[in-house]
KOLMI-343827 format. One record per residue: x, y, z of N, C-alpha, C in turn; residue number from 0; residue in one letter. Coordinates in nm, 4 decimals, m for minus. Layout:
residues N
> n.x,n.y,n.z,ca.x,ca.y,ca.z,c.x,c.y,c.z,resi,resn
> X,Y,Z,X,Y,Z,X,Y,Z,NUM,A $
...
end
This chain:
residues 216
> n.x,n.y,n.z,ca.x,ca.y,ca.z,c.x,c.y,c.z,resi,resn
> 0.2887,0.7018,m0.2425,0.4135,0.6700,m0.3130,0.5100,0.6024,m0.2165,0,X $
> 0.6048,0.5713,m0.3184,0.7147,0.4565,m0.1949,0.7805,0.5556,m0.0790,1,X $
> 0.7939,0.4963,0.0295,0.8545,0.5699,0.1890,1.0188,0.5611,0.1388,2,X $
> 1.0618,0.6890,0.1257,1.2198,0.7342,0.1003,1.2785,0.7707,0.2595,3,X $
> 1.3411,0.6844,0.3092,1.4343,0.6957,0.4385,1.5449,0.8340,0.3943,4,X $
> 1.5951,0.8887,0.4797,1.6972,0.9606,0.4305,1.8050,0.9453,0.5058,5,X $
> 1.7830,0.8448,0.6012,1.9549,0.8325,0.6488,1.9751,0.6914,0.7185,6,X $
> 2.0548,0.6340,0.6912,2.0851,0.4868,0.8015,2.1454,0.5251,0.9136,7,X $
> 2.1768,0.6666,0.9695,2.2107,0.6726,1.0966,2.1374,0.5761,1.1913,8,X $
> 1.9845,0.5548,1.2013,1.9603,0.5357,1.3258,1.9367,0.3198,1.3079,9,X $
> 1.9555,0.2795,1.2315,1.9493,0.1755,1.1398,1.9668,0.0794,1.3215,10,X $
> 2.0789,0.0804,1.3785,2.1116,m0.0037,1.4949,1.9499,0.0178,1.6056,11,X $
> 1.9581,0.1277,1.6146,1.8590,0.1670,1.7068,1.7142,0.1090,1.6865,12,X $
> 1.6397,0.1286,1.5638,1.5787,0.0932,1.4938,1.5340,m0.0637,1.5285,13,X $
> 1.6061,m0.1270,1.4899,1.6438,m0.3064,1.5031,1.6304,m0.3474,1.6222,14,X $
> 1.6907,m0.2521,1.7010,1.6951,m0.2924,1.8278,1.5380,m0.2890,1.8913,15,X $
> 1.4801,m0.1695,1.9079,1.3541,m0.1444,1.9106,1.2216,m0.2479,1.8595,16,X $
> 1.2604,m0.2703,1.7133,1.1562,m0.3704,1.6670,1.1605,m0.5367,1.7337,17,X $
> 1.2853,m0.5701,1.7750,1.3015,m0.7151,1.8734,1.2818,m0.6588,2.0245,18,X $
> 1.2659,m0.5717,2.0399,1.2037,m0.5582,2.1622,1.0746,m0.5364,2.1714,19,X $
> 0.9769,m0.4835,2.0830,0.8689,m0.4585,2.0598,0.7915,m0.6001,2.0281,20,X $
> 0.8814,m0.7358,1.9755,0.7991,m0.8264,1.9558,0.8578,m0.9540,2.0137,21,X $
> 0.9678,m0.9069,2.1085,0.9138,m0.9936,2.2786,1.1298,m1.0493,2.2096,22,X $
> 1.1462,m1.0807,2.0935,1.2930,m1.1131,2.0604,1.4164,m1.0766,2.0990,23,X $
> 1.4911,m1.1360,2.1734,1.6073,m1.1262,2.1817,1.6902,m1.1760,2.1675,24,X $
> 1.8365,m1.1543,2.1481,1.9110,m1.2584,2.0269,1.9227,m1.3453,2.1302,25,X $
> 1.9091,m1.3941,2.2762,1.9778,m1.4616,2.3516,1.8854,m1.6071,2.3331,26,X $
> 1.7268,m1.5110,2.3425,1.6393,m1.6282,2.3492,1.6785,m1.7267,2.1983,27,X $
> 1.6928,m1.6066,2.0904,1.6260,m1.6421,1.9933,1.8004,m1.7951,1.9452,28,X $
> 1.8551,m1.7447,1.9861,2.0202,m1.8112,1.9488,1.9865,m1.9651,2.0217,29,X $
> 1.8960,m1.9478,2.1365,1.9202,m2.1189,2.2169,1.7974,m2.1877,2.1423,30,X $
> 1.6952,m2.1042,2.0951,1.5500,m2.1525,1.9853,1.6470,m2.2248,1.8531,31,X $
> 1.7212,m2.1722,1.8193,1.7776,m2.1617,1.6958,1.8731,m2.3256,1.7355,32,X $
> 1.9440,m2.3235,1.8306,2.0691,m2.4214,1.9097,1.9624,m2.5582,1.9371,33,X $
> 1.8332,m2.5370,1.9809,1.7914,m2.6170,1.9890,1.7052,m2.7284,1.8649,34,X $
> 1.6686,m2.6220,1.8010,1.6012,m2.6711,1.6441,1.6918,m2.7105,1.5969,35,X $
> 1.8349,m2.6766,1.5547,1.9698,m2.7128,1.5034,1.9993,m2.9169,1.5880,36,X $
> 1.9083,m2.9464,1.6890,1.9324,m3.0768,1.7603,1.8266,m3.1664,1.7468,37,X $
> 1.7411,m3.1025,1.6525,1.6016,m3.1590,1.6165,1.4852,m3.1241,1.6600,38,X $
> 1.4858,m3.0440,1.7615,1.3502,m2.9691,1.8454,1.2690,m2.9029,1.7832,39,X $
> 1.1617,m2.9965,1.7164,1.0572,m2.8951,1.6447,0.9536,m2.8010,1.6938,40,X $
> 0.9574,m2.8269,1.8541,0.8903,m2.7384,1.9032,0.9923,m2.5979,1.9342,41,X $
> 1.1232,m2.6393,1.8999,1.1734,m2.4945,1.9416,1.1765,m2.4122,1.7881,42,X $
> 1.1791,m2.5193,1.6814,1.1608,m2.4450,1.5564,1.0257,m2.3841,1.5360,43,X $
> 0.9139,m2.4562,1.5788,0.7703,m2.4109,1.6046,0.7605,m2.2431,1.6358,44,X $
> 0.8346,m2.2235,1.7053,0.8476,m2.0792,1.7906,0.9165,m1.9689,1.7575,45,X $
> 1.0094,m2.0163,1.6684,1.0899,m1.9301,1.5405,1.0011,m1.9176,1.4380,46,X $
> 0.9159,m2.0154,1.3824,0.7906,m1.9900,1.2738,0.7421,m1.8625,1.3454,47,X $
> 0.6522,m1.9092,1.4711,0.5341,m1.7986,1.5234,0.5751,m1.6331,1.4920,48,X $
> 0.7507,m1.6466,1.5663,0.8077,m1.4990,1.5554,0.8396,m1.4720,1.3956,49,X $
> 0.8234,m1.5253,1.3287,0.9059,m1.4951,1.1649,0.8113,m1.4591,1.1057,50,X $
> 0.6832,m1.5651,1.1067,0.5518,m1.5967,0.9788,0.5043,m1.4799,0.9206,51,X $
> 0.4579,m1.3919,1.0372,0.3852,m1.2557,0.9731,0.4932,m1.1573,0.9254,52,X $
> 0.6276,m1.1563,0.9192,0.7114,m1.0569,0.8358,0.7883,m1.1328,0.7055,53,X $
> 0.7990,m1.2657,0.7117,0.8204,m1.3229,0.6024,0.6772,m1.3271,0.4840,54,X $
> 0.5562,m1.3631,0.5755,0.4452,m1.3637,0.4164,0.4316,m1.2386,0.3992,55,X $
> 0.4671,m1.0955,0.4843,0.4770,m0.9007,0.4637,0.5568,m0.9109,0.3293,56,X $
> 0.6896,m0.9561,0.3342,0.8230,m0.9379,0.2555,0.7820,m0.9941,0.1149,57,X $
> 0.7664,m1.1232,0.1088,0.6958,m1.1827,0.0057,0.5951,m1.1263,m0.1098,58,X $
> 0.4368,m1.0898,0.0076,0.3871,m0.9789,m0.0879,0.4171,m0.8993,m0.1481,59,X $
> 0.4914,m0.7908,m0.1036,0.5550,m0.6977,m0.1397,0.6028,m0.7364,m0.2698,60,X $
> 0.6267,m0.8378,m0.3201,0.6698,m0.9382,m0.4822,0.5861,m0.9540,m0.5622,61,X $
> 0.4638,m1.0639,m0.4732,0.4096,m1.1413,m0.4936,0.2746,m1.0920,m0.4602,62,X $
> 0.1725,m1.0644,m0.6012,0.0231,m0.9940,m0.5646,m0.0553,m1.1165,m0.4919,63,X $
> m0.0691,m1.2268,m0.5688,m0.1698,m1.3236,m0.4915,m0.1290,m1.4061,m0.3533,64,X $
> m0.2067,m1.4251,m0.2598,m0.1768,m1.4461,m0.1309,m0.1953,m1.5801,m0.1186,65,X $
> m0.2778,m1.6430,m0.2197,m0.2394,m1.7897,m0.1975,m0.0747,m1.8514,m0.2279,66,X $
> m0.0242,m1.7912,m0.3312,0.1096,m1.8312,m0.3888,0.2013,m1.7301,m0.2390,67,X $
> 0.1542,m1.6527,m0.1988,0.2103,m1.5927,m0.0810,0.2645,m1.7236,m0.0168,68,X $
> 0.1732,m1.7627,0.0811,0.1528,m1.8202,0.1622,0.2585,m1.9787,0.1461,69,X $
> 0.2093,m2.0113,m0.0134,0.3025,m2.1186,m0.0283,0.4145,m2.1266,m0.0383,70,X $
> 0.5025,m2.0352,m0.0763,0.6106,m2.0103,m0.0531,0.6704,m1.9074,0.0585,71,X $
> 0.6207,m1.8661,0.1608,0.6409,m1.8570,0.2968,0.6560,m1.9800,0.3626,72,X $
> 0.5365,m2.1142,0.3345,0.5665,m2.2348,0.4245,0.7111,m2.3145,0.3334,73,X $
> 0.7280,m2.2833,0.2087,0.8302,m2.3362,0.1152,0.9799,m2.2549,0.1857,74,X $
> 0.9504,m2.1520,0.2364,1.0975,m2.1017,0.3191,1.1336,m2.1618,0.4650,75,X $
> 1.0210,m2.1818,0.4980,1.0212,m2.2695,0.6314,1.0746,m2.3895,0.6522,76,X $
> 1.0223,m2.4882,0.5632,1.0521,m2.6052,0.5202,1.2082,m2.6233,0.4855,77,X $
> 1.2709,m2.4825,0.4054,1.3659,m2.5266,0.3737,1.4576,m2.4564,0.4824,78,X $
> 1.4301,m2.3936,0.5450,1.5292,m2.3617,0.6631,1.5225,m2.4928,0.7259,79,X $
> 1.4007,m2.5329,0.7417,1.4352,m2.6944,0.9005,1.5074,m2.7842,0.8485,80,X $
> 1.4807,m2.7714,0.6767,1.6100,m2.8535,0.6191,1.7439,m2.8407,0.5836,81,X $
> 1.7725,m2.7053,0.6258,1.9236,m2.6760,0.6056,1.9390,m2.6248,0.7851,82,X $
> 1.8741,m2.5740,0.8330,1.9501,m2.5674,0.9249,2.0833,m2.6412,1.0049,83,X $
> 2.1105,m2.7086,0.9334,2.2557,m2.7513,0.9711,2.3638,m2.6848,0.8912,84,X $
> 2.3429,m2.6342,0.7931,2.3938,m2.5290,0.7459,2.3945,m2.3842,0.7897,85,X $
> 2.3282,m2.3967,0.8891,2.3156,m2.2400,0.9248,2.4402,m2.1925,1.0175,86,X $
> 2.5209,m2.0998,0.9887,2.5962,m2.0921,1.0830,2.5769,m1.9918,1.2135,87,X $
> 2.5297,m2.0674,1.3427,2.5169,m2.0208,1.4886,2.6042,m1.8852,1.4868,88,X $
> 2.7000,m1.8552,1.4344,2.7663,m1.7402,1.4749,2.6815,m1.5970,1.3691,89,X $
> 2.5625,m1.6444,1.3283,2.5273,m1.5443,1.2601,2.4087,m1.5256,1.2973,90,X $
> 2.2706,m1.4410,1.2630,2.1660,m1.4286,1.2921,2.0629,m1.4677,1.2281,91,X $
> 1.9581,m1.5437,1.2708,1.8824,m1.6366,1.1702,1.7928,m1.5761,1.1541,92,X $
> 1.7880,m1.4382,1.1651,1.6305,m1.4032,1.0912,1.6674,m1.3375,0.9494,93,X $
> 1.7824,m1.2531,0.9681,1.8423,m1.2580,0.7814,1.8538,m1.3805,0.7232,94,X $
> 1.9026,m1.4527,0.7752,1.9166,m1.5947,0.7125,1.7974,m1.6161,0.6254,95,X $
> 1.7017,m1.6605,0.7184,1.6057,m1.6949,0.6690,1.5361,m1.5999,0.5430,96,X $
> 1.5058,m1.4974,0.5728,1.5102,m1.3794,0.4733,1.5428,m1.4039,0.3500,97,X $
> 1.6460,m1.4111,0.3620,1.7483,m1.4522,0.2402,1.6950,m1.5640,0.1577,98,X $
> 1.6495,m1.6886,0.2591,1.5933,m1.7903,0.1615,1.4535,m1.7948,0.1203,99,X $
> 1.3876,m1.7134,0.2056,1.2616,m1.6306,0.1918,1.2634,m1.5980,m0.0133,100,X $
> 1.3534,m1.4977,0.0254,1.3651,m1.3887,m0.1528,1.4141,m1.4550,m0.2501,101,X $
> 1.4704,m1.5488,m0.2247,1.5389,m1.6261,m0.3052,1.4225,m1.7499,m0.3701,102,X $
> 1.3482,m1.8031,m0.3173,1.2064,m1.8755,m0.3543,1.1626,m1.7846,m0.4085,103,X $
> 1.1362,m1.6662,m0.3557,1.0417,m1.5816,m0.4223,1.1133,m1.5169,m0.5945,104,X $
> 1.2285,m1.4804,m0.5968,1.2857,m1.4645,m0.6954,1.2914,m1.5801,m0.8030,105,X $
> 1.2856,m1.7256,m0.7209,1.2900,m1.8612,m0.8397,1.1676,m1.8783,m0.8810,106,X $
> 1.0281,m1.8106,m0.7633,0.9496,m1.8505,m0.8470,0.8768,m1.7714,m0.9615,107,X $
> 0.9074,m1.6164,m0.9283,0.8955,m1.5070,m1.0187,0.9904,m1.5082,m1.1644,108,X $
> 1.0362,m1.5654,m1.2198,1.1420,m1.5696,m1.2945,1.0656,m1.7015,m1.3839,109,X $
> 1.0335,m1.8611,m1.3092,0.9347,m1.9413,m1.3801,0.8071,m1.8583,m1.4288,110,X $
> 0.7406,m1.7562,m1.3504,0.6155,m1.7096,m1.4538,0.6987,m1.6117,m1.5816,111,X $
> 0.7738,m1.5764,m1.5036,0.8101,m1.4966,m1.6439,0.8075,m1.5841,m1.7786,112,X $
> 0.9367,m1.6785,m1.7186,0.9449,m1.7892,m1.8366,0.7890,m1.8375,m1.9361,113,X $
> 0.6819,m1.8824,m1.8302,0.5546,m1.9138,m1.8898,0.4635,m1.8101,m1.9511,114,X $
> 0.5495,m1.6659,m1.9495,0.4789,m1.5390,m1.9867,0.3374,m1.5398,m1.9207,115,X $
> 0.3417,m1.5452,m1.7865,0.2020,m1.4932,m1.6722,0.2519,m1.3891,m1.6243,116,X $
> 0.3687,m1.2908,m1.6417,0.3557,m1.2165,m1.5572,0.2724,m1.1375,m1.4557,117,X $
> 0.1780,m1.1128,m1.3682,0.1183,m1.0260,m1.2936,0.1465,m0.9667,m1.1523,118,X $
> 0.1180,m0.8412,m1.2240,0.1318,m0.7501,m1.0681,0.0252,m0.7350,m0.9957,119,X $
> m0.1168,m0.7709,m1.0335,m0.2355,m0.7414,m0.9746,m0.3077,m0.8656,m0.8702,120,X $
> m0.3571,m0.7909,m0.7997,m0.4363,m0.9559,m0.7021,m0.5634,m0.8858,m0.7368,121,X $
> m0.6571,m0.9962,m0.6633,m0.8228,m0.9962,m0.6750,m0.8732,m0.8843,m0.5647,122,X $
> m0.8100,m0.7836,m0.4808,m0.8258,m0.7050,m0.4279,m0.9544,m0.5905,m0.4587,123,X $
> m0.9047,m0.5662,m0.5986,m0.9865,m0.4786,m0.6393,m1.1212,m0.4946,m0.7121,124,X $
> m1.1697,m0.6042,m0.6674,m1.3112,m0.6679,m0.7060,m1.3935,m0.5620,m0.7358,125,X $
> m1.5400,m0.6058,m0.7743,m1.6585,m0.4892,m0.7939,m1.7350,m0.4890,m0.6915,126,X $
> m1.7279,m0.5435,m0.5295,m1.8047,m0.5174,m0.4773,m1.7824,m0.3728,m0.4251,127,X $
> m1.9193,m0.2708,m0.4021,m1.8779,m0.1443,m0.4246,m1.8529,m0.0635,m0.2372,128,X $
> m1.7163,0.0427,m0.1893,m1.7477,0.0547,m0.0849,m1.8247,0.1079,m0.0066,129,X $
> m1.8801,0.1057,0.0594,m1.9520,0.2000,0.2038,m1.9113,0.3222,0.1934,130,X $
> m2.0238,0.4225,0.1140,m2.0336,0.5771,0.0978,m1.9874,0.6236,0.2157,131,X $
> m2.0145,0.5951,0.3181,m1.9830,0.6563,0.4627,m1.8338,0.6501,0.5074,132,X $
> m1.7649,0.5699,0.3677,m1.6243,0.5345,0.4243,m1.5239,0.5847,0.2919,133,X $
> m1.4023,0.5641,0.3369,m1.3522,0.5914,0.2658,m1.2867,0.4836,0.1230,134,X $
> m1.2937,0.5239,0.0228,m1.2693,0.4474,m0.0961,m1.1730,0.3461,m0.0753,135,X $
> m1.1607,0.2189,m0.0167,m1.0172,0.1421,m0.0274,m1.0054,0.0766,m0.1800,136,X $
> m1.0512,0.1076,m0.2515,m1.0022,0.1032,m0.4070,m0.9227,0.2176,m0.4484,137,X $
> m0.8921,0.3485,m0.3791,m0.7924,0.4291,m0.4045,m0.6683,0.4017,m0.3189,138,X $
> m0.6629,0.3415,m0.2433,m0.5240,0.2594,m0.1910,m0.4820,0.1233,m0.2663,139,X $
> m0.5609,0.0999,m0.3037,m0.5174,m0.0342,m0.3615,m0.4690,m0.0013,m0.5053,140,X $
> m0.5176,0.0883,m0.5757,m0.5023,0.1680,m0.7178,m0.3335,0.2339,m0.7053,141,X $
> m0.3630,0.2920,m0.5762,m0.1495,0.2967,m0.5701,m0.1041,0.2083,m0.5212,142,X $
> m0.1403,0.0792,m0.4833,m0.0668,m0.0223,m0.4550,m0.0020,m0.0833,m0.5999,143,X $
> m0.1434,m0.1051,m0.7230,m0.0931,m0.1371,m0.8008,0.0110,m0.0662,m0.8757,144,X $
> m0.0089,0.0956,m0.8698,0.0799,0.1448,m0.9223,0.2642,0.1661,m0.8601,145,X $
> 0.2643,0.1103,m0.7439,0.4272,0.1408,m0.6883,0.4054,m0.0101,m0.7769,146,X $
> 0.3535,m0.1241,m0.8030,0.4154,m0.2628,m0.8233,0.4205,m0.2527,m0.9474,147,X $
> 0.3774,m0.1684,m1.0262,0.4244,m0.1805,m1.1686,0.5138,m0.0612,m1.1931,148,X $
> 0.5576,0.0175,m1.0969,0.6801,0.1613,m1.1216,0.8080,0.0247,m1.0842,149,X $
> 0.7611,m0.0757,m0.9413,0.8878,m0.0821,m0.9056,0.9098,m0.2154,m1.0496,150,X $
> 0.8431,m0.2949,m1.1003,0.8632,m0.3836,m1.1580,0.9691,m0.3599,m1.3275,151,X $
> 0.9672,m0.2211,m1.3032,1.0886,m0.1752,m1.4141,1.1960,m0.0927,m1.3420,152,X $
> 1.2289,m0.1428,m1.2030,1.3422,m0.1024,m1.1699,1.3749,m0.2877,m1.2057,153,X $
> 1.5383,m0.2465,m1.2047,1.5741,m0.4108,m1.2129,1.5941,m0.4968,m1.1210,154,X $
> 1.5565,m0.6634,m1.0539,1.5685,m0.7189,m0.9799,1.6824,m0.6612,m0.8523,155,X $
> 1.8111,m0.6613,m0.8991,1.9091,m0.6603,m0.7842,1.8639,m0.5108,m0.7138,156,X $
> 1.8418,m0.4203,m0.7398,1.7938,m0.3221,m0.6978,1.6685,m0.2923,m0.6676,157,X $
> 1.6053,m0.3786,m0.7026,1.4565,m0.3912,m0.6828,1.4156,m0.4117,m0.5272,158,X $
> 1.4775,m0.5312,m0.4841,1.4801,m0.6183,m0.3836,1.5610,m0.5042,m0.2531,159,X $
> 1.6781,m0.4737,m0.2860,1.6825,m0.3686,m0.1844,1.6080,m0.2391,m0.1653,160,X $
> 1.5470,m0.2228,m0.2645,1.4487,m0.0819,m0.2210,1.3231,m0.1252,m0.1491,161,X $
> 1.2672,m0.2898,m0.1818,1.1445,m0.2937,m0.1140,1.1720,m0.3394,0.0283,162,X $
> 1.3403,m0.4161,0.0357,1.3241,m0.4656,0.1682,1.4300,m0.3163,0.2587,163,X $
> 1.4833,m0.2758,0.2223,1.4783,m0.1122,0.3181,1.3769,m0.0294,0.3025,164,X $
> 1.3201,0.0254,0.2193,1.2146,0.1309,0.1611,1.1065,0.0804,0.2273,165,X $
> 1.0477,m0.0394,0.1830,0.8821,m0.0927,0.2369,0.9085,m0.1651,0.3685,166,X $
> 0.9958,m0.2435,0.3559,0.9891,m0.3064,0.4649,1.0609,m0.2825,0.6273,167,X $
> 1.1616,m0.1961,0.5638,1.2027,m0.0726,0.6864,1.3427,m0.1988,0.7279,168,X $
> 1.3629,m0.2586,0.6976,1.4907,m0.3322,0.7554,1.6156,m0.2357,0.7436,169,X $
> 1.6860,m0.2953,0.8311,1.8685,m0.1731,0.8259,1.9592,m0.2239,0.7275,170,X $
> 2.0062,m0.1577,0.7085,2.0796,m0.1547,0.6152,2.1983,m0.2936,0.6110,171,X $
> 2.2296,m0.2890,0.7383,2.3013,m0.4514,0.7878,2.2464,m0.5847,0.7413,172,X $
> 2.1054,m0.5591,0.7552,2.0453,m0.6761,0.7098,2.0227,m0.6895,0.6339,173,X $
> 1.9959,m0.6116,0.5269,1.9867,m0.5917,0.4147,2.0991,m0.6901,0.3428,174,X $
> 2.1731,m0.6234,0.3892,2.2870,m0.6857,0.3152,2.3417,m0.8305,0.3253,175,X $
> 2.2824,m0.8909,0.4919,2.3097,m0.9882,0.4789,2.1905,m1.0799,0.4019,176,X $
> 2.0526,m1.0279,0.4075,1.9688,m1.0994,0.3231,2.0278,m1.1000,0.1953,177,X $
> 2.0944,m1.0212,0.1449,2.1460,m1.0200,m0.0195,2.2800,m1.0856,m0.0192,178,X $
> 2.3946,m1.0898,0.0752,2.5140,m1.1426,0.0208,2.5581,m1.0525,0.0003,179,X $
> 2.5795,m0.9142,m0.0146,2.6788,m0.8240,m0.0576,2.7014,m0.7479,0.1130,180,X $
> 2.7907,m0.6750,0.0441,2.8402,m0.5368,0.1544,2.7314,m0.4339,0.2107,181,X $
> 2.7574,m0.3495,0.2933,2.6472,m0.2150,0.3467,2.7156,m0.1678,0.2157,182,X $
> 2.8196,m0.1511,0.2047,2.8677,m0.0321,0.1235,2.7592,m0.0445,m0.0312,183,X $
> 2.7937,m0.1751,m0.0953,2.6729,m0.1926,m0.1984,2.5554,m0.1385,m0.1699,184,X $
> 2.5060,m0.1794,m0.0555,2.3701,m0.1833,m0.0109,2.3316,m0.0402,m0.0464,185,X $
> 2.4251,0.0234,m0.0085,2.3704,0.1657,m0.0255,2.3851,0.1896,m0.1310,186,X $
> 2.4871,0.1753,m0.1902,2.4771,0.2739,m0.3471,2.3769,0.2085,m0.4294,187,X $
> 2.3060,0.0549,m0.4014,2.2310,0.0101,m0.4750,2.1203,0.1042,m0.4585,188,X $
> 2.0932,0.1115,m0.3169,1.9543,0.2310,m0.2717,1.9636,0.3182,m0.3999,189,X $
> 2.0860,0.3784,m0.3352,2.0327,0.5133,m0.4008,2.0145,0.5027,m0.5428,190,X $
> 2.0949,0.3808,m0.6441,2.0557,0.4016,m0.7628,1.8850,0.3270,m0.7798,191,X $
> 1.8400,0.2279,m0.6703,1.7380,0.2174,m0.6900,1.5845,0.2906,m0.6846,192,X $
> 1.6413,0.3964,m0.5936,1.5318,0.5118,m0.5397,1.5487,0.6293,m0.6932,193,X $
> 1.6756,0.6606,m0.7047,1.6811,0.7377,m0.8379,1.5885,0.6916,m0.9494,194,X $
> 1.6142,0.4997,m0.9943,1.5329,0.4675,m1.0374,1.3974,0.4744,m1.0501,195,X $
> 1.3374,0.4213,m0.9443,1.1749,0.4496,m0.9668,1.1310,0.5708,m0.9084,196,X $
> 1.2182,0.6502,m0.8599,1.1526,0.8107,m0.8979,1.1346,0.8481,m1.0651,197,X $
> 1.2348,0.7643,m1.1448,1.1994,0.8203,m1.2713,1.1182,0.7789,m1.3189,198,X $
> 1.0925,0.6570,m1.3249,0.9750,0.5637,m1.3700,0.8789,0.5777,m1.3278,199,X $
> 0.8401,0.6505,m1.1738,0.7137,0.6854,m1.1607,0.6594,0.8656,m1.2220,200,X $
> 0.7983,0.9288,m1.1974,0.7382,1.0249,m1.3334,0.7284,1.0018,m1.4244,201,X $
> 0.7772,0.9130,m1.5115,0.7181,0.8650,m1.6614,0.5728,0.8168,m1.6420,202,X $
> 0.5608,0.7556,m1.5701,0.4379,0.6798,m1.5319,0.3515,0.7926,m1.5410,203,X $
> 0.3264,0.8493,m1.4644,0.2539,0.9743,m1.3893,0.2432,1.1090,m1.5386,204,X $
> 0.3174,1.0956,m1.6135,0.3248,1.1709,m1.7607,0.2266,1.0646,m1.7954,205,X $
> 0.2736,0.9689,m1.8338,0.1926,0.9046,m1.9683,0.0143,0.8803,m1.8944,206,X $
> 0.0229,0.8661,m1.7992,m0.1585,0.8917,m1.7117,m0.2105,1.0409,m1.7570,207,X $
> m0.1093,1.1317,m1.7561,m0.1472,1.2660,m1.7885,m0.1570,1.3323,m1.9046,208,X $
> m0.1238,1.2266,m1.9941,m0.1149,1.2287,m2.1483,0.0050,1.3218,m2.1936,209,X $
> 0.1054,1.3194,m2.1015,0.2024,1.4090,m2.1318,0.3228,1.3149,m2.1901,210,X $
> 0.3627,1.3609,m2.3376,0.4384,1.2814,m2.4142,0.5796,1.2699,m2.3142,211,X $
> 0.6373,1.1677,m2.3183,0.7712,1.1470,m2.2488,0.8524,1.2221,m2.3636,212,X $
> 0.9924,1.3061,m2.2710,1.0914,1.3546,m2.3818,1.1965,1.2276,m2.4396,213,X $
> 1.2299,1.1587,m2.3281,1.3049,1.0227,m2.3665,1.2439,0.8753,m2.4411,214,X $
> 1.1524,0.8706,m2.5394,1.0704,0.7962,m2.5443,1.0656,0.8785,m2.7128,215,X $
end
């Protein structure tokens, strides 16, 4: 089931830890950023390398199939090298980017709706059968599908902050700047979003059990 944080106390600490763990620091990352901002595609090259694998993480988390992943991960890229003159240096470009990350991903989730394709499922769960000696990865993938169809009836604006604090472990700061609102939002969105699909996954979890819903 989805990972429930219970406190943003350590939220600074946290952040700090994960850019140190993957070599980032704002000093390097601000003159990468100063320099791509002057046309240096090899210094933008190097902001891809550090971004790629937590932007196509964030994405999935949306988005079941990994080819449409992928294309709109290089579709956030593209459009950062093209706005980066818009970016303002006094801020931090990995929310930034983020931001335009979810925002593709939200324009392009909203066109399937329109064409009525909705899907939450990828080709994951094929019939080839696993290795007796191992353990079932069709029962991980079986709750994968099920957090993506509990979270897919929480509603968008709240949606998006539970998967990118909840799944994706970001602080609460960033959060907020990937979204445009306040911490203060940020949080009360949490919590009405965690309230949320706690309920929806007990409804869920009733109607698997053939247990009639009382609200329903």
């Amino acid at each position: 089931m989805i990972r429930m944080s219970d406190s943003d106390a350590t939220d600074s600490d946290l952040q700090s830890q994960r850019m140190a763990v993957s070599g980032v620091t704002a000093s390097s990352e601000a003159r990468l950023v100063h320099l791509a901002r002057q046309g240096d595609q090899q210094a933008f090259q190097e902001l891809v390398l550090r971004y790629e694998r937590r932007v196509f993480q964030v994405i999935h988390q949306f988005v079941a199939d990994q080819g449409t992943v992928a294309d709109l991960a290089q579709d956030a890229f593209l459009r950062a090298w093209e706005r980066l003159g818009q970016f303002d240096p006094a801020r931090r470009f990995g929310p930034w980017l983020f931001r335009l990350a979810v925002n593709l991903t939200y324009d392009h989730l909203r066109r399937v709706r329109r064409k009525g394709r909705w899907s939450l499922f990828s080709d994951l769960s094929g019939s080839v059968m696993p290795d007796p000696g191992e353990a079932d990865p069709r029962e991980e993938i079986d709750l994968t599908q099920e957090v993506r169809l509990v979270l897919a009836e929480v509603p968008e604006a709240y949606r998006v902050v539970l998967v990118l604090r909840d799944l994706e472990g970001f602080c609460t700061s960033d959060v907020a700047a990937i979204t445009d609102r306040s911490e203060a939002t940020i949080r009360w969105r949490l919590a009405e979003a965690r309230r949320m699909f706690r309920e929806a996954w007990e409804r869920r979890q009733r109607r698997n059990d053939g247990v009639s819903d009382p609200d329903e």
